[in-house]
C-alpha positions in Angstrom: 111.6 111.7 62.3 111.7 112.0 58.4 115.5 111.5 57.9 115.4 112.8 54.1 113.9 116.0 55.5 116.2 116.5 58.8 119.4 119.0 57.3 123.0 117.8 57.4 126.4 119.2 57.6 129.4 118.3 56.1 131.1 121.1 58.1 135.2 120.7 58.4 135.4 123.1 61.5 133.2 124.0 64.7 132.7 127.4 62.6 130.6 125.6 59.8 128.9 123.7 62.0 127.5 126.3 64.0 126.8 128.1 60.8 124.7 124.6 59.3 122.7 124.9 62.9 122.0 128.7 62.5 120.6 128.3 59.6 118.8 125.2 60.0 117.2 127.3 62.5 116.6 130.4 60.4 115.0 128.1 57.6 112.5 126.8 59.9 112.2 127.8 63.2 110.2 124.9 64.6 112.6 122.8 64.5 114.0 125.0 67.8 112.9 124.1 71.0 115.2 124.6 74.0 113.3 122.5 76.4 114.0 119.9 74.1 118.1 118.6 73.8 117.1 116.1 71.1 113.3 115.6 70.2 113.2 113.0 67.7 109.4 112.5 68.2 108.1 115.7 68.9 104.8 114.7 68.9 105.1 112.4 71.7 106.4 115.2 73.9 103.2 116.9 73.5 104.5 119.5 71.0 101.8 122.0 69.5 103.9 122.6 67.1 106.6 120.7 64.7 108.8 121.1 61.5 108.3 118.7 58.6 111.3 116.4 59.2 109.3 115.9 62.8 112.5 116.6 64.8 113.2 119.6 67.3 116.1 120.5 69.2 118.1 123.0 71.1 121.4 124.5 69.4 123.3 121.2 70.9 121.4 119.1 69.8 120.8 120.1 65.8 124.8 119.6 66.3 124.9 116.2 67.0 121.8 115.5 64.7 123.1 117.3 61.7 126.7 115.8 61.8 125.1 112.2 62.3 125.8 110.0 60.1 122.2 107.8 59.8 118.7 107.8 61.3 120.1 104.7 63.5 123.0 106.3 65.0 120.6 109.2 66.6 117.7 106.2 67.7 120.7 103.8 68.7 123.8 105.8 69.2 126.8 103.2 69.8 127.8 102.4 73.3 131.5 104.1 72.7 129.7 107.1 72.0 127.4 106.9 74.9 130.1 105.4 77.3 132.3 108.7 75.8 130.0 111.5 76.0 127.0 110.7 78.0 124.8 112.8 76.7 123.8 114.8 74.0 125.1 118.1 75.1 128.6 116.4 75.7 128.4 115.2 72.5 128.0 118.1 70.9 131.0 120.0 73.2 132.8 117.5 72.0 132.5 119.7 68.5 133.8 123.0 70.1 137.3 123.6 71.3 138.2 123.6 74.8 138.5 126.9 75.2 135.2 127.7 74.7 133.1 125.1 76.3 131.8 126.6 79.6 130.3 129.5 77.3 128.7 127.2 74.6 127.3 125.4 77.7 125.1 128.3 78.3 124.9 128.8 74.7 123.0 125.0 75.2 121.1 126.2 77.8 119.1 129.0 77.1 117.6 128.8 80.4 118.0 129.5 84.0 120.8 128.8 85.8 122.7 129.4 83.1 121.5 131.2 80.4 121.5 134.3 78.5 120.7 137.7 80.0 117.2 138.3 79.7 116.8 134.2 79.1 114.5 133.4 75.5 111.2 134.9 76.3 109.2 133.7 73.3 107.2 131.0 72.9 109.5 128.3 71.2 108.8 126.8 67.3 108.1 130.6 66.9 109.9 132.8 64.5 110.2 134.9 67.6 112.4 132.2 69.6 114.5 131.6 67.0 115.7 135.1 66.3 116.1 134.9 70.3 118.7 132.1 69.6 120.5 133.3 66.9 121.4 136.5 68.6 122.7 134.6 71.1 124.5 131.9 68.8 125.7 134.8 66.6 127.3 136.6 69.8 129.1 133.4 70.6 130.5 132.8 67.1 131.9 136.5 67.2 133.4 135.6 70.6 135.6 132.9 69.7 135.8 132.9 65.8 139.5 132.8 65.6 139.1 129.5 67.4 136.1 127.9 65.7 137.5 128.6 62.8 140.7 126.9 63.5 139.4 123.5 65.3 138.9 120.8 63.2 135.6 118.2 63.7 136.1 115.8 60.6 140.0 116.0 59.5 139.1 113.7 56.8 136.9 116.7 55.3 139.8 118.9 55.7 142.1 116.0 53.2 139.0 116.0 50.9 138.6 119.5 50.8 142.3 120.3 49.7 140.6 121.1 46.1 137.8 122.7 47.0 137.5 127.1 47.4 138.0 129.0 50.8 134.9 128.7 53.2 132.9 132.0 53.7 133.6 132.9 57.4 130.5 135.9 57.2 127.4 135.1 59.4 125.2 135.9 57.2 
């Protein structure tokens, strides 16, 4: 993992979030691999291929890499957050309101039992795959934009952000 290369959000809401992941994704889709929940040595997991930051992930877990706050809290996440979440897709629900969680769970996924009609078909780390994914994504950020939108992940941004202009809610 090259930390000065992995992307980071300073998303407010679940909304920017998800936006920072799709477009992670969009700007180089190697980093996408849904076999993967949080691949910070892709080469040891016998990946052909891999971004330059050397990190891949599925959409939950560019979540929790892209809101973390240092290279050691993703190696050595601290044991509230382990004893809390448990995992890395837990983590990342943690990000999503309540109401939406079962579908971002599939969202996750990607793959049977619970994923997307017609599951992701191409061969992942492919341009391909990712457009797959951001279908997907996109649909479930049309789904429940009201309430991405309105669920806050880092109040203190919110305080900070007081000055700053309206956020562009467009996915594109």
């Amino acid at each position: 993992m090259i930390w000065t290369l992995i992307p980071h959000s300073q998303a407010r809401t679940s909304w920017d979030l998800l936006r920072d992941v799709r477009q992670a994704i969009l700007d180089e889709p190697k980093r996408l691999n849904f076999n993967v929940w949080c691949g910070l040595r892709p080469q040891a997991l016998g990946l052909d291929t891999r971004p330059a930051c050397d990190t891949v992930a599925c959409v939950a877990g560019w979540m929790v890499i892209m809101v973390a706050e240092s290279e050691e809290y993703l190696c050595h996440p601290p044991a509230d957050i382990v004893r809390r979440f448990g995992s890395v897709a837990q983590q990342a629900l943690s990000y999503l309101p309540v109401i939406c969680r079962e579908d971002a769970y599939r969202l996750f996924c990607g793959f049977e039992p619970y994923a997307w009609p017609g599951g992701i078909m191409a061969k992942a780390g492919t341009p391909a795959h990712a457009r797959q994914a951001i279908k997907y994504l996109d649909a479930f950020m049309r789904q429940w934009e009201m309430d991405l939108i309105a669920h806050v992940i880092r109040p203190e941004a919110v305080e900070a952000a007081v000055t700053e202009p309206e956020s562009d809610y467009s996915l594109v």
